[in-house]
Steps between C-alpha positions, in 0.01 A plus 500: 500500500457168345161316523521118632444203251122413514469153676331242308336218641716185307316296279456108633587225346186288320695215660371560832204412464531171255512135564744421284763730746666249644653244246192497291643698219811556284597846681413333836683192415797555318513907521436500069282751329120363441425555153208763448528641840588917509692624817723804607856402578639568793848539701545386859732486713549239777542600867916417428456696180518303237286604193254301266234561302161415567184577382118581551267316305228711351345246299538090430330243354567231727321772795257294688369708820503306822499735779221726591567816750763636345674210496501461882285114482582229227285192400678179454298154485256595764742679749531877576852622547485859695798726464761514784488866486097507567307430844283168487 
């Protein structure tokens, strides 16, 4: 009888939870590497499967935390943005 892999919670991405996420930073931006920054590449597959690599950012130097609650509510000049995903 074989034993089932172990399921392992997956590791996010530092990127969630930065302000620079969204155009603010060379990986954001333009999809190039960040120097100083450590991550864990990934493959993915889209839904039509085609494959790319990806990646989860562990560490970076341009990291600047803007969300608090897990990433569910983001500062930006004086407004709150709430996630679609939560109840308001």
């Amino acid at each position: 009888m074989s034993e089932e892999p172990k399921k392992t919670k997956p590791k996010i991405s530092l990127c969630w939870d930065c302000s620079n996420a969204t155009g603010g930073c060379r990986w954001s931006m333009y999809l190039k590497p960040v120097p100083g920054w450590h991550i864990i590449p990934t493959k993915k597959t889209t839904y039509d499967g085609r494959n790319y690599t990806s990646c989860i950012v562990l560490e970076c130097p341009e990291f600047n935390r803007d969300a608090v609650g897990g990433g569910m509510k983001r500062y930006k000049d004086g407004e709150v943005y709430v996630s679609m995903s939560k109840d308001t």
